[in-house]
N, C-alpha and C positions, 0 to 999 in steps of 0.2 A: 746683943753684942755691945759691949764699952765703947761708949765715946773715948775718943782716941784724947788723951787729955796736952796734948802739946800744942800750942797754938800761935800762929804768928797773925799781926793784920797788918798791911801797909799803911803808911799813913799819907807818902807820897805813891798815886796812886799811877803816875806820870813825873819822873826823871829826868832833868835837864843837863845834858853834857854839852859843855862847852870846851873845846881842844882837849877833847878824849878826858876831860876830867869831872867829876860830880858827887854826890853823891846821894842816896833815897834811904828815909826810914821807916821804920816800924816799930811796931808794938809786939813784946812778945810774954808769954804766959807759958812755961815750960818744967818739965819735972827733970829727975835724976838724966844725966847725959845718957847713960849706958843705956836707959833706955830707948835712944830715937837719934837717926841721925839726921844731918841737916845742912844743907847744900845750898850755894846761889846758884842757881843755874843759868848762862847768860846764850841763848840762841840770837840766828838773824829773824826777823821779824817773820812771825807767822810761817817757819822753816823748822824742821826739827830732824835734818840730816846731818849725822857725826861721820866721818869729823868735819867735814867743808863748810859745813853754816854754823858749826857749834864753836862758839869764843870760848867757851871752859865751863868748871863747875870749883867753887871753892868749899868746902864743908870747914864749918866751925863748930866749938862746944858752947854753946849761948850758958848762961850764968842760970841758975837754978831760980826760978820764980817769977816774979811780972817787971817790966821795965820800957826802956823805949831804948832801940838800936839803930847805928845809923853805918850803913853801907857805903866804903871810902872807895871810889873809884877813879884811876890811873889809868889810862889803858895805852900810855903813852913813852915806853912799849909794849906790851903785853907780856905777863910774866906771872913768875908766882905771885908776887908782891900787888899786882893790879888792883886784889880786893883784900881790904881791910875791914873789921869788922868792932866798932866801939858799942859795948852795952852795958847800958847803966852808968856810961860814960867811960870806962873801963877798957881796954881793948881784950879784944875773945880771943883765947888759942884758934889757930889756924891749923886745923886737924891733918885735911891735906888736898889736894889741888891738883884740877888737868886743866891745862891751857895750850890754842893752839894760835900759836904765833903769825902764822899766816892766814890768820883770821881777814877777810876781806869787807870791812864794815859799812854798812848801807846807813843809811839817814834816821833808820828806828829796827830796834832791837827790842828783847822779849826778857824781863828776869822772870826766874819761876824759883820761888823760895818754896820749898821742900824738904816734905818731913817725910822718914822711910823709916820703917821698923829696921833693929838690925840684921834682920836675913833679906832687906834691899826691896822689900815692899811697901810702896809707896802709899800714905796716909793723907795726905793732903798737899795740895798744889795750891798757890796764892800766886795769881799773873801781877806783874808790873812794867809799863812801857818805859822805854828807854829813847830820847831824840837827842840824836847829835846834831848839835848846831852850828855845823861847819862845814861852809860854803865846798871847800876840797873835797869832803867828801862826798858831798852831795855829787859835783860833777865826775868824780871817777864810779859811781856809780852808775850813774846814765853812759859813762862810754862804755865800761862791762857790762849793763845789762842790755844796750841793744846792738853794742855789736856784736852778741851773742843769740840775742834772742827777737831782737827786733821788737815792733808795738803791737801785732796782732795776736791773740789767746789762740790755742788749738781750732780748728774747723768741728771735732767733735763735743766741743765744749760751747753750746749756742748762748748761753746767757750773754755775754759780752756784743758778740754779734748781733743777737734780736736789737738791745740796751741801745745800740749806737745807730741800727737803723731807725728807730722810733726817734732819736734825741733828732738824727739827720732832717726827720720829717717836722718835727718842732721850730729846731730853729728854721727853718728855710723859710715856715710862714711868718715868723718874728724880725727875721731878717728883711724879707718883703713888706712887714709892718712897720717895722721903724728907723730904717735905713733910707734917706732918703734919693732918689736918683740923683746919678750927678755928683754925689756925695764921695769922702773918702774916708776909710774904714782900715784901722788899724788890726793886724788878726798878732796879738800877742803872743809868744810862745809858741806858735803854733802847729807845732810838730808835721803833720802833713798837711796840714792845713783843713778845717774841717768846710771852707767855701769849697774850697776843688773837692772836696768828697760830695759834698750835696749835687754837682754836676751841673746846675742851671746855671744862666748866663744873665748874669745879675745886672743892673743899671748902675752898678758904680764901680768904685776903683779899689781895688785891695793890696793891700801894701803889710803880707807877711814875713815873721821872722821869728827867728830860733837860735838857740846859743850856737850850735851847732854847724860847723858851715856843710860837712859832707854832705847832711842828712837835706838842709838848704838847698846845697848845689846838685841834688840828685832832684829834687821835688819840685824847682824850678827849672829844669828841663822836661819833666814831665805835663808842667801847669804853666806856658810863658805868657798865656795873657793876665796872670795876677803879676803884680809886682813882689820880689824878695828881698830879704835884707837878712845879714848877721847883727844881734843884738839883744839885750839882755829887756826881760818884760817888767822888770822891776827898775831898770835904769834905762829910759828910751832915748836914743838919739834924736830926737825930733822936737822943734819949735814948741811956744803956747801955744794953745787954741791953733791947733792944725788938722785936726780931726773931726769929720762930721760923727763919728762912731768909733767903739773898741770893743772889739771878742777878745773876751778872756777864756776860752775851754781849757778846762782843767788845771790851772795855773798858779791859781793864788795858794792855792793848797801847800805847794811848792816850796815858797817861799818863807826865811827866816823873818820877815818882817809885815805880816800883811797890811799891815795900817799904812805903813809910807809907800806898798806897792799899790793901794788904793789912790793913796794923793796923788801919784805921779801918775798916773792913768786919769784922775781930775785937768790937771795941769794939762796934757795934748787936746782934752777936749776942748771943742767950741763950745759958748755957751749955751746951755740948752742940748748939745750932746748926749747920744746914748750910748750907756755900757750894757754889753749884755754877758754876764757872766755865766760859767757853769761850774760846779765844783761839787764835792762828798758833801753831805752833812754828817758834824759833827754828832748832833743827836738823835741821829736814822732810830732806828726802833730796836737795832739789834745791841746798839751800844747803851740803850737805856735798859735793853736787858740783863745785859752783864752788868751794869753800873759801872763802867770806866769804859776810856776812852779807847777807841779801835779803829783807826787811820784805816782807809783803805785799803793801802799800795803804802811797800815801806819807805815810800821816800814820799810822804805825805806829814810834812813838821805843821802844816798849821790848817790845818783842817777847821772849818768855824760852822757855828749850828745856822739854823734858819732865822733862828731869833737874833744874833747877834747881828748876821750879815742885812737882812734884811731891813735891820732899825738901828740903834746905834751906832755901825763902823758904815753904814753907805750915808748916814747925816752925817759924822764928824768927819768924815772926808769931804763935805762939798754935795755928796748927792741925794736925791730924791728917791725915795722907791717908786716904780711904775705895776711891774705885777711878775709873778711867779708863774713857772711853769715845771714843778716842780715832779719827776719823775720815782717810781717804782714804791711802793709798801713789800717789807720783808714780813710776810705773814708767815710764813712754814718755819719758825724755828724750831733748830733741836741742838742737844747739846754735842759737841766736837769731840770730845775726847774728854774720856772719864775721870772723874777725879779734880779736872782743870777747873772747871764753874765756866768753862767756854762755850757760851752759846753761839750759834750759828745757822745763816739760811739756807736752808736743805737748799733750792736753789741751786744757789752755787757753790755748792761743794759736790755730794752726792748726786743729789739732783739736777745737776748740771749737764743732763742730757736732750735728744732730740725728743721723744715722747713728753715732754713737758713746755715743750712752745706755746703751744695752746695757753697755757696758764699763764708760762710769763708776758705774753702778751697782755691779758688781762689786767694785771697787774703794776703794769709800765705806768697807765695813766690815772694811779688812783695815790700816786703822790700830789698830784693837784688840791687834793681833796682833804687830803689830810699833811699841811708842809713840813708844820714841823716834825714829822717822826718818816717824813719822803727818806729813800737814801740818797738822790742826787739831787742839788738844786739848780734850776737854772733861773735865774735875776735879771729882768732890767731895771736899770736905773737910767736915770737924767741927771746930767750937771745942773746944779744951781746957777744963776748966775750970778 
């Protein structure tokens, strides 16, 4: 069979939108138009239902031969005009365009540039991530997705479940390790709070909070011997040096700025203070398998590997590394869907059933072992003083 001879390659391989606006390019290498057509394709992140999660598709005639294009994005308001297409610095006819206006945009998005023979069979897929870096969207995100869906995954779906009672069991002895009695202990962002999940009755004082007040004022009637607060984890209400300790679960990921959300988490600690972080890693095993990057959860803008968190951004913040405890190896990949180059952990997708506990348990603790290619890390550090 012929190598299919039309070929695109990105060159941004991750997209940076700033108020709905950016743009991503590539390299492309392509023969007669008539023969192959060729579409942006823009979904929500890791979604591929039309029309509700599908932003549109724009098909252009890219310019006969080799060159570099670059993808003009507007999505501000979403329309035929959103995507524009310059190659070889030239702009492309714009062949022709579904867009759906009432696209509801989450924090990271999916391009899939796309070649299809002319009777609409599809020849190659090339992914490209997309991060909106705007604070707005991010929070109307979080209020449609949980007051729709809440924080917990399905009951028949155990990965997530097993993952978080293993993490439960982690921290509770690090938090017994380096919390000191008597102490008080900042819980950032902290959505339920993962102290009242652990259940034990700790020797010091907790003082959580979350942008959120409903989700606050429902959890702190649940939990009233922690302390609550409304309050952003990245700009804290609170004095220097007022904190024996700071949990960050899951947080930093979150955040448009992780370097300043570091220092200002320096700044409430006492000297000699512990942070103890947990977050994705950026270069788990499955995303050095695809080679590009692969956010969790689509509202994951800054995801950072083991290498970076662990040494350069906890020094130029102020802090020390202490030690890693670093969660799960994605051993079972297979690929997602055909054509894509999407690779993926049978785990949790497929494999995301009850006759596979056994295994993932296994598995949980052999991120220790191997950090940087772990999918979750959890960090402590210490304030310098």
């Amino acid at each position: 069979m012929a190598r299919w001879p039309h070929r695109v390659r990105p060159i941004d391989r991750t997209g940076v939108i700033r108020g709905k606006k950016g743009a991503v390019r590539f390299e492309y290498d392509v023969g007669d138009p008539q023969e192959y057509i060729f579409t942006a394709d823009f979904y929500a992140y890791r979604e591929r239902t039309h029309p509700e999660r599908h932003l549109g598709w724009w098909r252009f005639a890219l310019p006969k031969g080799r060159g570099v294009a670059r993808l003009q994005l507007d999505f501000d308001p979403v329309r035929r005009e959103s995507v524009t297409l310059l190659a070889g610095g030239s702009p492309a006819p714009l062949v022709d365009a579904w867009f759906n206006p009432e696209f509801a945009f989450d924090p990271l998005a999916d391009i899939e540039l796309v070649f299809r023979r002319p009777d609409g069979a599809i020849q190659s897929v090339r992914p490209v991530l997309l991060k909106f870096m705007d604070r707005n969207i991010l929070l109307e995100f979080y209020a449609r997705q949980y007051a729709t869906q809440g924080y917990g995954p399905p009951l028949d779906a155990p990965f997530l479940h097993e993952l978080h009672a293993y993490k439960l069991r982690v921290l509770h002895a690090l938090f017994s390790r380096y919390i000191p009695a008597g102490g008080r202990v900042a819980d950032v962002g902290c959505g339920r709070s993962l102290f009242a999940d652990i259940g034990a009755e700790f020797p010091f004082t907790v003082v959580a909070g979350d942008l959120d007040f409903a989700s606050v004022r429902d959890r702190a009637g649940e939990v009233p011997h922690q302390r609550w607060g409304v309050f952003d984890a990245s700009q804290l209400p609170f004095a220097d040096a007022s904190f024996d300790a700071l949990f960050a679960g899951e947080v930093i990921e979150h955040v448009p700025d992780a370097h300043a959300t570091l220092h200002e988490w320096w700044r409430v600690l006492k000297p000699g203070g512990i942070a103890v972080i947990t977050t994705p890693n950026r270069e788990r095993l499955v995303a050095r398998a695809n080679r590009m990057e692969q956010p969790y959860s689509r509202d994951h803008l800054s995801e950072l590997s083991y290498r970076e968190l662990s040494g350069p951004m906890l020094r130029g913040s102020g802090f020390e590394f202490v030690q890693q405890a670093n969660m799960y190896l994605e051993l079972w990949l297979r690929h997602w869907r055909l054509g894509t180059g999407h690779i993926q952990d049978y785990l949790q997708r497929e494999g995301n059933q009850r006759r596979y506990v056994r295994l993932m348990r296994r598995l949980f603790p052999l991120g220790r072992w191997f950090p940087s290619l772990a999918m979750a890390m959890i960090i402590v550090a210490r304030k310098r003083a």
